[in-house]
C-alpha positions as CSV (number, residue, x, y, z in Angstrom):
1,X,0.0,0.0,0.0
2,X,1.8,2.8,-1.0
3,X,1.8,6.2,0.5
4,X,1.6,3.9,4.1
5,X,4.3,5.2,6.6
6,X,6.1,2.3,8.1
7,X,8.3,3.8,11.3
8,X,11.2,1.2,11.6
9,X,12.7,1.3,15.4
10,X,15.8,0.6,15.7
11,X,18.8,1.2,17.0
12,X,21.7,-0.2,14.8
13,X,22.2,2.4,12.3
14,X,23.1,0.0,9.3
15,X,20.3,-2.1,10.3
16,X,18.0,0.8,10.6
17,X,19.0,2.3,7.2
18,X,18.6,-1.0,4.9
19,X,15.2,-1.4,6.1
20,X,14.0,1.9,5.8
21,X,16.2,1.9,2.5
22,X,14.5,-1.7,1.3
23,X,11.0,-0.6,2.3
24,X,11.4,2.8,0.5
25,X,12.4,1.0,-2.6
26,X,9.4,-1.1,-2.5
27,X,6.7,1.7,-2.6
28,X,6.2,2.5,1.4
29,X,6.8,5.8,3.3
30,X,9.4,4.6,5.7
31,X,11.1,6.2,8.0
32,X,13.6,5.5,10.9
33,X,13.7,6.4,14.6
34,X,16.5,5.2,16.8
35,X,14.6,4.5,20.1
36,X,11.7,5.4,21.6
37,X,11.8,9.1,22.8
38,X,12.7,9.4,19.0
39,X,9.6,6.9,18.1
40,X,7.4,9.5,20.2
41,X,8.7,12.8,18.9
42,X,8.3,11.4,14.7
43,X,4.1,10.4,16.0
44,X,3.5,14.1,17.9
45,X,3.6,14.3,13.9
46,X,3.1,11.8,11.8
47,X,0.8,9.3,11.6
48,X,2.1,5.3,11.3
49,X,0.5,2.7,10.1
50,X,3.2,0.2,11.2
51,X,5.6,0.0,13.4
52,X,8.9,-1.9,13.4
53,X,10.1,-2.5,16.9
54,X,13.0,-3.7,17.8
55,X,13.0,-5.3,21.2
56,X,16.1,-4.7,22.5
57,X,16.6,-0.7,22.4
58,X,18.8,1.5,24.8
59,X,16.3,3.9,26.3
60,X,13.4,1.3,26.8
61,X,12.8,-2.0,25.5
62,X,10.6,-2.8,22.7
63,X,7.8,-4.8,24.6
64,X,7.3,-1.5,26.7
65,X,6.9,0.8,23.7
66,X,4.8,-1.9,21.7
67,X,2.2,-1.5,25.5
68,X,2.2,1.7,25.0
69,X,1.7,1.9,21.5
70,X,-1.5,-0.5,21.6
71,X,-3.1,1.5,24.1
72,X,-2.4,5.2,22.4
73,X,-2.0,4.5,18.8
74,X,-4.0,2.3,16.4
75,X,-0.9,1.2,14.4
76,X,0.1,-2.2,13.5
77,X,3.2,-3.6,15.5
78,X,5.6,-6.1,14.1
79,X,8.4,-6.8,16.9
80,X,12.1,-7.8,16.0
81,X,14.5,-9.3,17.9
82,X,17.6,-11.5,18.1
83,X,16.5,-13.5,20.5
84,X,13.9,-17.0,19.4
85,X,12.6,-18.2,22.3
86,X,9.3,-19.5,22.5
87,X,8.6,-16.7,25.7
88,X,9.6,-13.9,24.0
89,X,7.3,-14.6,21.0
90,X,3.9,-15.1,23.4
91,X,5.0,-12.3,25.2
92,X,5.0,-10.1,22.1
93,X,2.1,-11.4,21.2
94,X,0.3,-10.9,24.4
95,X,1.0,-7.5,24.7
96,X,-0.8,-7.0,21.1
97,X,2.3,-7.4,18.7
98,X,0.3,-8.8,15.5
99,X,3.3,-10.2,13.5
100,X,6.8,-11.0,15.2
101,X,10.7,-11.6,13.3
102,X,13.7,-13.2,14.3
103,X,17.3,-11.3,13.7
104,X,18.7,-11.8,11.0
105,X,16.1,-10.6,8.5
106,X,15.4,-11.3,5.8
107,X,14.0,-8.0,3.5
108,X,11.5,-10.0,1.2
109,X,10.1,-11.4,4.3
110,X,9.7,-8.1,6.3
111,X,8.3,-6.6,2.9
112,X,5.5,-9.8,2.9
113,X,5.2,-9.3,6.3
114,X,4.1,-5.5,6.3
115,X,1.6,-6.0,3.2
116,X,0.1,-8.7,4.9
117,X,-0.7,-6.6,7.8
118,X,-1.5,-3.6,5.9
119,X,-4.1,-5.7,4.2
120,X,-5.3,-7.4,7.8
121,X,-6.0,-3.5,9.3
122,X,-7.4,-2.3,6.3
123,X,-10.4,-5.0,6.3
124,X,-10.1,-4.4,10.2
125,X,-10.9,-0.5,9.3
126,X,-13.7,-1.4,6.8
127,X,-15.4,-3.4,9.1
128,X,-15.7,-0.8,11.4
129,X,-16.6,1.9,9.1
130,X,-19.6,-0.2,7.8
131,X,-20.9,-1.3,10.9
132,X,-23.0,2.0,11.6
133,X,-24.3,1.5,7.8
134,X,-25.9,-1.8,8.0
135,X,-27.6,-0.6,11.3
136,X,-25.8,-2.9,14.0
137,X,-28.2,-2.8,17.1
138,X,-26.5,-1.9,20.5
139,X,-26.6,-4.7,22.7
140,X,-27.7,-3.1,26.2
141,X,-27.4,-0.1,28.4
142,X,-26.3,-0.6,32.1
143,X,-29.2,-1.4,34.5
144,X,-29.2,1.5,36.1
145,X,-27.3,4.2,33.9
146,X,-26.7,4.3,30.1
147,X,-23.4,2.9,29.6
148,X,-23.3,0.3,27.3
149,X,-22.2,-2.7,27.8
150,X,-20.4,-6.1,26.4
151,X,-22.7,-9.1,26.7
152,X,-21.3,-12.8,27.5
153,X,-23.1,-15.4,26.3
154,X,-22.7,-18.4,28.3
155,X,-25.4,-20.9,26.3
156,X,-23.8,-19.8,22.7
157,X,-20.3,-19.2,23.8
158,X,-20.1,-16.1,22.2
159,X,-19.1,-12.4,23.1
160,X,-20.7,-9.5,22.1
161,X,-19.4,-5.9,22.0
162,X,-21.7,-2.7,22.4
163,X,-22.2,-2.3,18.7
164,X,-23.6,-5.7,18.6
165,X,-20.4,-7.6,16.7
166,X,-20.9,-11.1,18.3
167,X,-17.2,-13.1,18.3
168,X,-17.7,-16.9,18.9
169,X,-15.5,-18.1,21.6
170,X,-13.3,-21.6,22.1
171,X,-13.7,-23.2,25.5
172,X,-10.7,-21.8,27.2
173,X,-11.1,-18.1,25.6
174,X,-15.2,-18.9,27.6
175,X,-13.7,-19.8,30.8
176,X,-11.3,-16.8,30.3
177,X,-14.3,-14.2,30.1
178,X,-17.0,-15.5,32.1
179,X,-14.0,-15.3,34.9
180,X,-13.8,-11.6,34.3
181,X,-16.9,-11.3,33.6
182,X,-17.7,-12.2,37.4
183,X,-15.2,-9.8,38.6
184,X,-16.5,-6.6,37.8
185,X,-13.8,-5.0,36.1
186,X,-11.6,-5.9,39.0
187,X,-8.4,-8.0,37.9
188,X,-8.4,-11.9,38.2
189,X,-5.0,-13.4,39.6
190,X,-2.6,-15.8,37.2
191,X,-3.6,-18.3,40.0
192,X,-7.6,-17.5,39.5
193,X,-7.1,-17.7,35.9
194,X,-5.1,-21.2,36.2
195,X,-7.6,-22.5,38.4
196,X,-10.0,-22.0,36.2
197,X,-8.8,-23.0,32.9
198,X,-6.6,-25.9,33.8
199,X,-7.8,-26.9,37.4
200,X,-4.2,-26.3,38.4
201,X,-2.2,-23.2,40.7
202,X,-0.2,-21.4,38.3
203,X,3.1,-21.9,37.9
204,X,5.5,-18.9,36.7
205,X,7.6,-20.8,34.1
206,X,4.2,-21.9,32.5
207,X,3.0,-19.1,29.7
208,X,0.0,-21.2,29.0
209,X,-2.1,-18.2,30.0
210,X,-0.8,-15.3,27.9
211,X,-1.2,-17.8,24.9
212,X,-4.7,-17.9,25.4
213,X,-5.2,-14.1,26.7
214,X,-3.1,-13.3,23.5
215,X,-5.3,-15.5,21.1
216,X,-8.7,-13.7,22.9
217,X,-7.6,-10.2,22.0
218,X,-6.4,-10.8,18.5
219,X,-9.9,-12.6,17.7
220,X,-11.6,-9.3,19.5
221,X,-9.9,-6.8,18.4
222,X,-9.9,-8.3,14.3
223,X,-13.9,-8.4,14.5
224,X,-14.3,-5.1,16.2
225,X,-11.7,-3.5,14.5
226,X,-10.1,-1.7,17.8
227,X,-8.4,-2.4,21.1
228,X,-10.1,-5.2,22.9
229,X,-11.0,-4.5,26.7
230,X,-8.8,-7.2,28.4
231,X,-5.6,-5.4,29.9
232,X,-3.1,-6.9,31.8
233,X,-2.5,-6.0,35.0
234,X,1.2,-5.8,35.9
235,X,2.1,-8.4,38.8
236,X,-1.4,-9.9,39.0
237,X,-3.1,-10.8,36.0
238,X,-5.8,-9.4,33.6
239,X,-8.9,-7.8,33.6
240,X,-11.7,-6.8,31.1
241,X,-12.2,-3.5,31.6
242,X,-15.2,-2.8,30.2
243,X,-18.9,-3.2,31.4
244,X,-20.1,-6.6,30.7
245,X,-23.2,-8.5,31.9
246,X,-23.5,-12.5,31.5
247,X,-26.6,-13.8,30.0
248,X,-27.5,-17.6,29.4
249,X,-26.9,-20.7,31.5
250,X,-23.4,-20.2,33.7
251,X,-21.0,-23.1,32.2
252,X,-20.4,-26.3,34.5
């Protein structure tokens, strides 16, 4: 997509320059930022539709920024790094990365990568900018108030935003949200959360969870087309942050 701006983060200069360079070539509006005071000064403005992180920067590492940057910014995040281990991915991918490379990289790859997600948040934004259109009911206003709310539905499995977009849920991602659900917007512990998908205490070497959590918000956040409400909660667990009332049978 041409005329996209692609911010590459980065802080080996070479590094930084092919891939700017390479993406350049290939029809993008790519520019380079070093870490991420830089990364913050190029967005006070410009807008990015993609953002290159890498994950180990000087000033703050990538996994930080990328928090940050799904909470303030709707870009698409595609995290690089040297390192391949199996945690580092989930927890890229927990935090909201939506794509994720390993050092060295390889250009044509990076280049498939970044049209492929262009393409994926370009149907996301269509999606949203019809819903209005075709006349999506809203699900439900709080009981006592009009704040609209999410809507579990335990007898369907099936999640339903305040627009009325319903997203069909696995049986892990239902045992997920009717926990939170129940907790009013107040976090559930790892060990809540273990207990209740696995019948197990949680164990701190065992990613299990953010795999799951991870899986939840891309499948939310590709059918509404925005941030999904399920935050994590630094040394407790996650919560959905959003009103919700549970309708249907509670699951056994």
């Amino acid at each position: 997509m041409a005329g996209s701006t692609i911010v590459v983060v980065e802080d080996e200069k070479s590094l930084r320059c092919d891939m700017v360079e390479y993406l350049s070539n290939c029809g993008f509006d790519a520019i380079g930022a070093c870490d991420g005071a830089e990364l913050d000064r190029l967005l006070q403005t410009r807008t990015a539709a993609i953002v290159i992180l890498d994950v180990n920067l000087p000033d703050e590492d990538g996994f930080k920024i990328a928090a940050r940057l799904r909470d303030h910014h709707g870009a698409g995040i595609i995290m690089v790094t040297a390192r391949g281990s199996t945690v580092d991915r989930i927890v890229g991918l927990e935090i909201g990365a939506d794509a994720y490379l390993v050092k060295p990289i390889e250009l044509r790859e990076l280049e498939a990568q970044v049209k492929s997600l262009l393409r994926r948040l370009s149907e996301r934004a269509a999606e949203a900018a019809t819903r209005p259109a075709n006349g999506a009911p809203a699900v439900d206003a709080a009981e006592n108030g009009d704040e609209a709310r999410w809507a579990l539905d335990t007898t369907e499995w099936c999640l339903t935003n305040p627009a009325g977009v319903r997203i069909s849920l696995t049986s892990m991602e239902m045992k997920l949200t009717s926990l939170l659900a129940t907790q009013a917007r107040k976090p559930a512990t790892r060990d809540q959360i273990s207990q209740a998908l696995y019948n197990r205490r949680w164990n701190p070497e065992d990613r299990s969870i953010d795999t799951v959590v991870g899986r939840l918000r891309h499948k939310v956040e590709g059918a509404i087309g925005g941030p999904a409400p399920l935050k994590s909660v630094h040394g407790v667990g996650y919560v959905f942050s959003a009103p919700i009332r549970v309708v249907g049978s509670q699951p056994g």
